[in-house]
N, C-alpha and C positions, 0 to 999 in steps of 0.2 A: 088684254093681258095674256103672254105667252103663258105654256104649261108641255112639261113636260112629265112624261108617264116614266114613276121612279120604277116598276114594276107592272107590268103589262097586268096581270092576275093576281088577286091576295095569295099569299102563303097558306094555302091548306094542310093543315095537318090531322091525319088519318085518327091516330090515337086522343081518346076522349080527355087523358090526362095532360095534354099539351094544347093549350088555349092556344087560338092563331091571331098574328100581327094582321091587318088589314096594309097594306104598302096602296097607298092611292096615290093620286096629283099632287104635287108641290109645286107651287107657284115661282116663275122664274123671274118675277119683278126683282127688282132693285132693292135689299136688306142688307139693314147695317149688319155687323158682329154685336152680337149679344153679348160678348165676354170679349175681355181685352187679350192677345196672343200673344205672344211677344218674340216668335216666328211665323207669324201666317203664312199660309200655303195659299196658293194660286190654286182653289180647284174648278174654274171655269163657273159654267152655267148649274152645274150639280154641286154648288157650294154649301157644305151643311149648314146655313145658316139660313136657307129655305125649309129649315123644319123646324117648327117650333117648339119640341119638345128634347132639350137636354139634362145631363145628367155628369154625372161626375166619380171617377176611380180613386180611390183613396187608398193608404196603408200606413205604419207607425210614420215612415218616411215626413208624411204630411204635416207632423208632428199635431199641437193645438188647433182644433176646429172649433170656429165659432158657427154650430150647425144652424142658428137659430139667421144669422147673418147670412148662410150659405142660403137657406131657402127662401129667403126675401130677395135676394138678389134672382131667384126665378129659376134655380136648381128645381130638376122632377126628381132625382132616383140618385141613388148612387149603391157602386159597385162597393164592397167593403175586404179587404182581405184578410180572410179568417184564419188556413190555415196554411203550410206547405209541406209537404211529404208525410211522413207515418209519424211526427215527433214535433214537427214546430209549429210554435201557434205566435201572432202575429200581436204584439204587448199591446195594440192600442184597439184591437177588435172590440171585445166588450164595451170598453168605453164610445168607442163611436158607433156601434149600431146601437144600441140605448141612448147616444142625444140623437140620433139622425134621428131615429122615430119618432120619439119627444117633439121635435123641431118639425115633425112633417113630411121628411124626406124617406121616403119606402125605399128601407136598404136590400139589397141581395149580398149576402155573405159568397164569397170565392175562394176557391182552394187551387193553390199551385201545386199540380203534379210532375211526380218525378217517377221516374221507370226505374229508378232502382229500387224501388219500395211496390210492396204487389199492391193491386187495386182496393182489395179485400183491409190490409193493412191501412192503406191511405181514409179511405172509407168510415174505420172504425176511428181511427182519429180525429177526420172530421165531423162524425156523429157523436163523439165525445165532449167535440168542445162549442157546439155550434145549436144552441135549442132552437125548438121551431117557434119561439116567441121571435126569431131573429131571421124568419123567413119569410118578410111581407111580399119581398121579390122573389122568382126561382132561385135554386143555387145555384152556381155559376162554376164548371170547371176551367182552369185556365191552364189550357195545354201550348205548348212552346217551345223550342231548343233553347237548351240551358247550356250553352257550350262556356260560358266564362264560370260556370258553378264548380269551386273545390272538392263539393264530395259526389256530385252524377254529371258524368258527361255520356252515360250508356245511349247511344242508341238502338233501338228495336228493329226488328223488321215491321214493315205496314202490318202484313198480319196480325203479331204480335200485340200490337199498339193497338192496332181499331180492339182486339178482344180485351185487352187490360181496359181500354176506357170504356170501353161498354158494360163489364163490370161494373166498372168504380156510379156510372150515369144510374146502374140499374138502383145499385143500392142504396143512392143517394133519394133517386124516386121513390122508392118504397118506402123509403122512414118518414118522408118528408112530405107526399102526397102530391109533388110539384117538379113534372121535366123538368133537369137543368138546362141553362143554357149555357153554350159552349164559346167560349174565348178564345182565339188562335193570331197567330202571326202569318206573313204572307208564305215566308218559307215553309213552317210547316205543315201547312195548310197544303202547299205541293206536294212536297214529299210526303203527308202519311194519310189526309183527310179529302181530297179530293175522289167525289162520288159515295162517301159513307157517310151516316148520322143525317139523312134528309128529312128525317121528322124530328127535329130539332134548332130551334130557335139560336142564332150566331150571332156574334159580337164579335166584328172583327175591325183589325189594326187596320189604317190604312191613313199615312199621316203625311203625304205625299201626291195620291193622285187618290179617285176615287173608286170604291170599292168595286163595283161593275167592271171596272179596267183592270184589277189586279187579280183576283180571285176568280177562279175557272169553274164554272158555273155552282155558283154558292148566291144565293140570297142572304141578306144580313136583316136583325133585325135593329142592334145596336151599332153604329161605326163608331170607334173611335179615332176622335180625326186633328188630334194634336196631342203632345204631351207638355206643352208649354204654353198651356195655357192660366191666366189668373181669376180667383174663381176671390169676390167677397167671405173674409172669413178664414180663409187658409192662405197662412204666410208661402213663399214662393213661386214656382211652374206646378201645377196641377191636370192630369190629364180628360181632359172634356170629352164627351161622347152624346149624340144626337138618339133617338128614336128613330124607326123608319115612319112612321105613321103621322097623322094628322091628330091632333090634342083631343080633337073626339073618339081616335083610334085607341090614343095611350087612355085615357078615363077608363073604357069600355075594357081594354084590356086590362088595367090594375083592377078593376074589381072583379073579374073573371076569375086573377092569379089570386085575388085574396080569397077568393070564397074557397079555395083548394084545401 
């Protein structure tokens, strides 16, 4: 049985507050879809469905989760959306990280950030509405162009950007006891993140070819690798995301982050 090396070396990370992913062998046999898609991608031999450990992003969007239907169907983790900018919070948060955990499923609460609200502001709002009963996973910031958004289409210089998000990471660590981890898109992942934040764990988009081929030397530790996918439990397209590791990796890793 062939094997190909997902990452030559685990992901070390220097700082003691940021537990590391282990990236070992995935097996390049022949594996169905775990979850049904309903545009699958062609991603060759690096097909996320050589890892056996997935998970799933959520928001009010998703409307009614049946969470308890979500984790028998063989969900690990799911992404949950808490808050966005200095003011809005996301109606179906509370309720779905309270049955995710009930049901099993270690949620990480995410904040969508906007540059036109300072870091410090964004921070205090999502320290506001986010407890740390709702922090089984790290936080998660989710940085991205918002150019179709009515009230921030600002963009920053890089400099700018790496200082406001490093802020906003700092202060999310300190309340919360646990690195976030960072969410990005391919574009701006170019233009603002390429070479900054290498002691921290990424989740990145990549719903087309795989993340090795699109991202400029960036390890991931979560891909997400469709958003059309159907998940038991939540009515429509749902977006699915893989672990980099082996189901021994992820165990050893969830009880690392919980004990934070």
């Amino acid at each position: 049985m062939r094997r190909f090396a997902l990452f030559v070396m685990p992901l070390l990370i220097a700082m003691a507050s940021c537990s590391s992913v282990e990236y070992d062998l995935v097996e390049t046999a022949s594996v169905p879809p775990r979850f049904q898609d309903m545009d699958p991608q062609d991603f060759g031999p690096k097909t996320p469905h050589h890892h056996p450990v997935h998970g799933i992003d959520v928001s009010k969007w998703n409307g009614d989760i049946d969470w308890r239907q979500v984790r028998a169907s063989g969900v690990a983790f799911a992404f949950i959306k808490a808050t966005e900018g200095k003011d809005n919070i996301d109606n179906r948060f509370h309720e779905n990280w309270r049955a995710a955990k009930s049901a099993g499923v270690p949620p990480a609460p995410y904040h969508f950030y906007y540059f036109c609200s300072t870091a410090d502001q964004q921070a205090d709002w999502f320290i506001s509405n986010v407890p740390k009963a709702a922090m089984v996973l790290p936080p998660v910031l989710d940085v991205e162009w918002n150019g179709e958004s009515k009230n921030c289409r600002y963009r920053p210089s890089k400099l700018t950007a790496v200082q406001e998000l490093q802020r906003f990471l700092n202060r999310l660590e300190a309340h919360y006891g646990k690195r976030p981890i960072i969410y990005t898109t391919v574009d701006f992942h170019r233009d603002m993140l390429v070479g900054e934040f290498k002691n921290y764990h990424f989740w990145l988009r990549a719903v087309a070819d795989h993340p090795s081929n699109i991202y400029t030397d960036r390890r991931w530790a979560f891909w997400q690798y469709t958003s059309t996918g159907r998940i038991p439990g939540i009515k429509g397209d749902t977006d699915i995301n893989v672990f980099a590791g082996s189901a021994k990796n992820w165990r050893n890793w969830l009880t690392a982050v919980a004990e934070m």
